[in-house]
C-alpha positions, 0 to 999 in steps of 0.5 A: 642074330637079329630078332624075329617079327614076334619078339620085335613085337613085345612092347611091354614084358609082362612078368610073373605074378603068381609065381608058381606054374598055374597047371602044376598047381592044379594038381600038386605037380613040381616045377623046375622053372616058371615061363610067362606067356607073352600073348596071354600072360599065363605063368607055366612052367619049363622044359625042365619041369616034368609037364613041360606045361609052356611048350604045351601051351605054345603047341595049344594056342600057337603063343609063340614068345614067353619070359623067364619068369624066374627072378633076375632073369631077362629074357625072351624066346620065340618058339616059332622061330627059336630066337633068343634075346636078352632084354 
């Protein structure tokens, strides 16, 4: 499979600093895992989390590439396109 025009544009990862999701922590929610936007570097957390807070940022402001945030883990996906790829 090759790589769409918004992964092929990711130069430099940016990963996790806070590790914890940003809104969750706003109101004491749980998360299950951590995403990393690729355009704004906002830490959120995943589909598997119940606020789905990344796929609501993506919805929000069009960011279409995130990271896994969790330790060992990389990897990138592209909303937009639904494109996987290991880094």
């Amino acid at each position: 499979m090759s790589l769409c025009e918004h992964l092929i544009d990711i130069d430099n990862v940016t990963l996790s600093h806070t590790h914890v999701c940003e809104e969750c922590a706003k109101t004491n929610s749980r998360w299950v895992h951590l995403r990393v936007c690729q355009t704004c570097g906002v830490t959120l957390c995943c589909d598997d989390s119940p606020n789905k807070h990344m796929t609501q940022h993506f919805h929000a402001t069009g960011h279409p590439v995130i990271a896994s945030g969790e330790p060992g883990e990389r990897w990138l996906w592209c909303y937009k396109d639904e494109v996987f790829t290991e880094y």
